[in-house]
VOGU-3710 file (C-alpha; in Angstrom, 3 decimals, decimal comma):
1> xxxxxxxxxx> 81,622/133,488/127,953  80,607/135,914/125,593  76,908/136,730/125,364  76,887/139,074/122,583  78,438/136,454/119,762  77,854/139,383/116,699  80,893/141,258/118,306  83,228/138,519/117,533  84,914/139,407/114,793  87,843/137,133/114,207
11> xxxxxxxxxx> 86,639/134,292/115,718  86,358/130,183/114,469  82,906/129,480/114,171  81,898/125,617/113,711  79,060/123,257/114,523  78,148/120,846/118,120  79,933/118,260/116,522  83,344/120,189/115,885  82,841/122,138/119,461  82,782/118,509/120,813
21> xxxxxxxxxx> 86,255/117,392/119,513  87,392/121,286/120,268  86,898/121,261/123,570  87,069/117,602/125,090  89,436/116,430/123,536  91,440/119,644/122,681  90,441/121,599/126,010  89,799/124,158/124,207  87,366/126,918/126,058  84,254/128,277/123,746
31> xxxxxxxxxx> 84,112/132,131/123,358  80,584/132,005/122,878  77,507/130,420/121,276  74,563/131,517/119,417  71,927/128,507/118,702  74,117/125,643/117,081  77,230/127,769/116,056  80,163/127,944/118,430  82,806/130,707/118,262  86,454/129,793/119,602
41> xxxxxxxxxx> 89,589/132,072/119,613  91,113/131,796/116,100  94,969/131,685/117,253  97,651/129,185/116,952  96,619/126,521/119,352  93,402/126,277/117,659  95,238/126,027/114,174  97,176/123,208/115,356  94,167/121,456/116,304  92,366/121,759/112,980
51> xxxxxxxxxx> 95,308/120,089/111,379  95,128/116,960/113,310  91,181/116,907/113,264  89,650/113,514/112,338  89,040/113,047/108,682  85,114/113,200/109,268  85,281/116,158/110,833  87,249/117,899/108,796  84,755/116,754/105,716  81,983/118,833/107,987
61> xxxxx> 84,021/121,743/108,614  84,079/121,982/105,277  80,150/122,548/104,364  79,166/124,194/107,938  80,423/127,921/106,863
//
């Protein structure tokens, strides 16, 4: 995990609530964290996931940026 999360540059940064869905139900592994915003690789696995996100979280995603 990466300590220093101002390095990442191109990373997907979301809320607990997304990181929840990203990584137990995705299995997706967290670059880092800093407070409540989580940073995940932005590549084409994670794109795929995003699609098929529940509605709900998608809406959040939306006003968390």
């Amino acid at each position: 995990m990466i300590v220093n999360s101002s390095i990442l540059k191109n990373a997907y940064k979301c809320n607990k609530q997304i990181m929840e869905y990203l990584v137990f139900k995705c299995k997706l592994p967290v670059l880092s964290y800093s407070g409540n915003d989580y940073y995940f690789t932005n590549n084409s696995e994670l794109e795929e996931h995003l699609k098929h996100m529940p509605f709900n979280l998608k809406l959040m995603s939306m006003f968390v940026k």
